[in-house]
Short mmCIF file of the C-alpha atoms (twelve columns), coordinates in Angstrom:
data_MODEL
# 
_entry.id   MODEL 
# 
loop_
_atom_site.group_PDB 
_atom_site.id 
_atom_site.type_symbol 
_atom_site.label_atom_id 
_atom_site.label_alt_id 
_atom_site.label_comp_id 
_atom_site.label_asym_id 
_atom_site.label_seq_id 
_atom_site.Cartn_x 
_atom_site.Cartn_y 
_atom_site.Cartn_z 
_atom_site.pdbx_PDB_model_num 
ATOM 1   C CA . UNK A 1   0.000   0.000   0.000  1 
ATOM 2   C CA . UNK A 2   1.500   3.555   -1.106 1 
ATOM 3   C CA . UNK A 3   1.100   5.886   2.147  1 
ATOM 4   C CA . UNK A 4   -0.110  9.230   1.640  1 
ATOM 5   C CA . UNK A 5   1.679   12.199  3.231  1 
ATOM 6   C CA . UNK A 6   -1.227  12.376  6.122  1 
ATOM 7   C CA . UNK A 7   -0.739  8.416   6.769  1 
ATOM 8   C CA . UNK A 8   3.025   8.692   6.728  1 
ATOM 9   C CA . UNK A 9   3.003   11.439  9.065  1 
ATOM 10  C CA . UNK A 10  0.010   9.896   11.778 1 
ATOM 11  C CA . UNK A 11  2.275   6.497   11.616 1 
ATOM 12  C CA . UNK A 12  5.594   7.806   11.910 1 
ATOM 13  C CA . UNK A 13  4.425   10.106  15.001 1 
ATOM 14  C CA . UNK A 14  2.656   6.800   16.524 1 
ATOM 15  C CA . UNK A 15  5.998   5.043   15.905 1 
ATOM 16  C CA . UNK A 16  7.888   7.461   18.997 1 
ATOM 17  C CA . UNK A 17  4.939   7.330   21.114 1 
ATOM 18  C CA . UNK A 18  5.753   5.670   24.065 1 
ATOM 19  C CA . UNK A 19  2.514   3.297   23.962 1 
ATOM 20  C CA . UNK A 20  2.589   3.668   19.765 1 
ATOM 21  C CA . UNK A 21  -0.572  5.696   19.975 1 
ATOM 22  C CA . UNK A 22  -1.980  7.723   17.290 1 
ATOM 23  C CA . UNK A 23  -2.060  11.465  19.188 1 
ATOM 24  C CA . UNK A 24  -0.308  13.761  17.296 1 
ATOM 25  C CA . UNK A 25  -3.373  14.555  14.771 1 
ATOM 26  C CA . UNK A 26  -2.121  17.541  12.258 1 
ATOM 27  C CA . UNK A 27  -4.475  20.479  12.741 1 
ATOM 28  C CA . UNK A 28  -5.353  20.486  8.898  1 
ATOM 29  C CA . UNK A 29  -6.593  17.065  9.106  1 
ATOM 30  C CA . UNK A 30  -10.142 17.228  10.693 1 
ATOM 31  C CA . UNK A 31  -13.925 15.550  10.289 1 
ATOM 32  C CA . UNK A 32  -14.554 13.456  7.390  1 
ATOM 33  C CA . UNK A 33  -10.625 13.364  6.013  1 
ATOM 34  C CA . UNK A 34  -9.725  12.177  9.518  1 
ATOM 35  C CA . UNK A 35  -11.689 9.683   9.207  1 
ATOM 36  C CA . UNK A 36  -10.852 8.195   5.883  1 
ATOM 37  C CA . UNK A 37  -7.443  8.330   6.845  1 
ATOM 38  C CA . UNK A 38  -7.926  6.444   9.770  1 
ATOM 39  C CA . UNK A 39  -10.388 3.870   7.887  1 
ATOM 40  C CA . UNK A 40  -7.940  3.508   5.229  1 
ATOM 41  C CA . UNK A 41  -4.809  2.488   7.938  1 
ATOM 42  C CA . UNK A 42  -7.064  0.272   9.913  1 
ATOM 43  C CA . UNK A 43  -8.505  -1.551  6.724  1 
ATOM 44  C CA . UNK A 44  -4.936  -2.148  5.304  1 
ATOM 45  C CA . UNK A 45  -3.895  -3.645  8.990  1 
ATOM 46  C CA . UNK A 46  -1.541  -0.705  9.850  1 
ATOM 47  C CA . UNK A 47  -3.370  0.631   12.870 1 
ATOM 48  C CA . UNK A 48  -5.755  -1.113  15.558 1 
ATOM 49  C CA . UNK A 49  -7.911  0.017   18.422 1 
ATOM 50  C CA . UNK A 50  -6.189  0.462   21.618 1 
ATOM 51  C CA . UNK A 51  -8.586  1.482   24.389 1 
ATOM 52  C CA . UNK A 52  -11.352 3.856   25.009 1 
ATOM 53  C CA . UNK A 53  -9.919  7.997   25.630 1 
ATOM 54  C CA . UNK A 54  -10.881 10.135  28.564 1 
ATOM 55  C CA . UNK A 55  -13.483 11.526  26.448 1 
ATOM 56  C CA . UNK A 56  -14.949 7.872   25.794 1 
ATOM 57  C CA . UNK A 57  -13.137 8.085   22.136 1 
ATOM 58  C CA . UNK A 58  -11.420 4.976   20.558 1 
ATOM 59  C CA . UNK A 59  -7.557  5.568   20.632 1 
ATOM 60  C CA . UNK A 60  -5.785  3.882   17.691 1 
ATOM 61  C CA . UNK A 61  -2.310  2.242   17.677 1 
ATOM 62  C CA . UNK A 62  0.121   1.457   15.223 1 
ATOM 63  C CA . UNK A 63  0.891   -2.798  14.411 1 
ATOM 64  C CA . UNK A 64  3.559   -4.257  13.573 1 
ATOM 65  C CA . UNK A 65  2.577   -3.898  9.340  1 
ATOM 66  C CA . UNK A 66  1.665   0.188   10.304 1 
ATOM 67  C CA . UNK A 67  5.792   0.130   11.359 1 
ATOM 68  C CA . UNK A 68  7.049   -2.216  8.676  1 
ATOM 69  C CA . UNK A 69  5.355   0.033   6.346  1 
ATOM 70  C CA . UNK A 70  7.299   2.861   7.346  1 
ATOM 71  C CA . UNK A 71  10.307  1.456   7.348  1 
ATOM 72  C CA . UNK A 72  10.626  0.478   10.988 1 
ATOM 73  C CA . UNK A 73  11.540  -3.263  12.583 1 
ATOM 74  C CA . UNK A 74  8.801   -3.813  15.400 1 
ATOM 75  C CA . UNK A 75  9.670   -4.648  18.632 1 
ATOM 76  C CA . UNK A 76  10.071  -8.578  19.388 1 
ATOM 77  C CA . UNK A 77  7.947   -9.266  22.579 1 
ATOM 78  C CA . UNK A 78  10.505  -11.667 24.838 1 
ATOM 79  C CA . UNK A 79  8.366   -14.400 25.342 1 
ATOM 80  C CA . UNK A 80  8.411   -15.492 29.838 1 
ATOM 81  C CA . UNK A 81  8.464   -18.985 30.704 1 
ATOM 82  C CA . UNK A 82  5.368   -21.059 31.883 1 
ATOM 83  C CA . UNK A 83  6.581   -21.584 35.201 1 
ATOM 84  C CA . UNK A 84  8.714   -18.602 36.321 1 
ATOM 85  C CA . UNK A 85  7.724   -15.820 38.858 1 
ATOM 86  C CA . UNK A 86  7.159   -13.306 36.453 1 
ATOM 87  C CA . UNK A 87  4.748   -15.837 34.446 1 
ATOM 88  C CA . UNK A 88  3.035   -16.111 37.546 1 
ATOM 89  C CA . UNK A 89  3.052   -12.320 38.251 1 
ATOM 90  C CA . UNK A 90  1.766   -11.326 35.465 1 
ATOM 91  C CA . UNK A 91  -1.057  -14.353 35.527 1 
ATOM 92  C CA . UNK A 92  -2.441  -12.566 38.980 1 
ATOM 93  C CA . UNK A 93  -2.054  -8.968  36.934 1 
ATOM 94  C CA . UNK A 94  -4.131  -9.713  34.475 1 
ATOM 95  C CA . UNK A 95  -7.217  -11.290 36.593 1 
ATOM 96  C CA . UNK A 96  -10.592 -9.384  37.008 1 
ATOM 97  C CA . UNK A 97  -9.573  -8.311  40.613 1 
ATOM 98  C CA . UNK A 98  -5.783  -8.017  39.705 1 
ATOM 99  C CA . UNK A 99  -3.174  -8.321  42.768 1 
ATOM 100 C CA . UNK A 100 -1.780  -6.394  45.985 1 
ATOM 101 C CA . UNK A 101 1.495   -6.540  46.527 1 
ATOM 102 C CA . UNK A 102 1.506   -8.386  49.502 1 
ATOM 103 C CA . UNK A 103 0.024   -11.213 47.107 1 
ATOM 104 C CA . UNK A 104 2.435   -10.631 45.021 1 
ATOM 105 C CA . UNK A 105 5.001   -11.196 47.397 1 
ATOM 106 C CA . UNK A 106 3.251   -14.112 49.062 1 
ATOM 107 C CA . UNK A 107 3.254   -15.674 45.775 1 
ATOM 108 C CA . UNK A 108 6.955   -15.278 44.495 1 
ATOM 109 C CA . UNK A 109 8.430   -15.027 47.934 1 
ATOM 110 C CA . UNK A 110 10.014  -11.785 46.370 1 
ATOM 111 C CA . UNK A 111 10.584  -7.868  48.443 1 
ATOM 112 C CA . UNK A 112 8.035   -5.118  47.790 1 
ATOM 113 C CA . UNK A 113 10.613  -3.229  46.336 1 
ATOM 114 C CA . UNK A 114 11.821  -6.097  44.169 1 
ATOM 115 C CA . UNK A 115 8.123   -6.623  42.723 1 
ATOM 116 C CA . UNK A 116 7.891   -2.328  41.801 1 
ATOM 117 C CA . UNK A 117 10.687  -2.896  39.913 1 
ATOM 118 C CA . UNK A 118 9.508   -6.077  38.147 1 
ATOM 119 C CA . UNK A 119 6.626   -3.514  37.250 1 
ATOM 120 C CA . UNK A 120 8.879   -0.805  36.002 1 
ATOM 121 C CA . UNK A 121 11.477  -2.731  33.837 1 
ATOM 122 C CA . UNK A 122 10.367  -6.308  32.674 1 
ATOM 123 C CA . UNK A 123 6.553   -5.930  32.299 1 
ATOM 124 C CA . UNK A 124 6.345   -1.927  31.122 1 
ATOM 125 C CA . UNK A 125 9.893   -0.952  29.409 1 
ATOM 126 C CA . UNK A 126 10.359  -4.383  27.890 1 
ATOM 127 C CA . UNK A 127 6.701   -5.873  27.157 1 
ATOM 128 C CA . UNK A 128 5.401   -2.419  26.994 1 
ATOM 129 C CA . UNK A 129 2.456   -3.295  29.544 1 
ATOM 130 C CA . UNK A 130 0.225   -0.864  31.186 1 
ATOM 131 C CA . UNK A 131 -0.584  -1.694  34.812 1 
ATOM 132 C CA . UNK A 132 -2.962  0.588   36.344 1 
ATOM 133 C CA . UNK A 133 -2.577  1.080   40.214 1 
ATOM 134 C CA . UNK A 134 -5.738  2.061   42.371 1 
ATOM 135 C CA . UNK A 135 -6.327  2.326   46.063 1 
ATOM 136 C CA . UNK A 136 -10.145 2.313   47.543 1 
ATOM 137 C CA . UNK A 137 -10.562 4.780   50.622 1 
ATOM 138 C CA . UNK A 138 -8.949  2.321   53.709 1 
ATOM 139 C CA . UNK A 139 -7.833  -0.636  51.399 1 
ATOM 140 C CA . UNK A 140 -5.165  -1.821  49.582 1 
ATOM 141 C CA . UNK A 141 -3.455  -0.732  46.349 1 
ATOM 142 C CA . UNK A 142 -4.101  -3.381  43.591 1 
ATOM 143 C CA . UNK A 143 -2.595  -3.396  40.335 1 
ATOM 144 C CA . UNK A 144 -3.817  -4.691  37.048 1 
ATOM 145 C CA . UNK A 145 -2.746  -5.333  33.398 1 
ATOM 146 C CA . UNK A 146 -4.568  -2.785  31.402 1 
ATOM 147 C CA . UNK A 147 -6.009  -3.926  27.753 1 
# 
């Protein structure tokens, strides 16, 4: 698929984003030609939706094709073994009611400061997970895989 200049621009600008959204919208680009741009990425497999905006808008991101197509080598996901801790981590992450650290610990026998930074460099710098963190008035924090 030949890019237009509009297409080349939204992809190459989703490339940097840190969570390879499409944000950076140029201000010429508005309303119906928006959207035909964005039709025309997601039909050719070059952009997919990522999650729902603060405004309750669809936020796209770009694949691995929408980076191939500019030139770019996608990232290679490292795959985590069945069995190991950060397997099983990432297993209690990614359940309905997610996991408190003190489970987490429990679980993989690991520090509270050793499980932040499991957070911080395996699952979001090198899988390139979101994990949400929320605390209910008088309870604990819990933390969950988001999308």
């Amino acid at each position: 698929m030949k890019l237009s200049d509009s297409q080349t621009v939204l992809l190459k600008a989703a490339s940097i984003h840190p969570k390879r959204l499409l944000t950076d919208f140029p201000p010429k680009l508005k309303g119906g030609a928006l959207i035909k741009v964005l039709t025309s990425l997601g039909n050719a497999g070059l952009i997919a939706p990522h999650s729902k905006g603060k405004e309750g808008t669809t936020q796209f991101c770009i694949t691995s094709a929408g980076l191939e197509a500019i030139g770019i080598a996608p990232r290679v996901t490292p795959v985590l073994r069945a069995n190991s801790k950060q397997a099983q981590v990432l297993a209690m992450l990614r359940r309905p009611e997610g996991a408190t650290l003190a489970q987490i610990c429990a679980c993989t026998g690991w520090q509270q400061h050793t499980v932040r930074g499991t957070f911080a460099g395996a699952f979001k710098k090198k899988l390139g997970l979101d994990i949400s963190s929320t605390k209910e008035e008088g309870g604990e924090r819990v933390y969950k895989v988001i999308g």
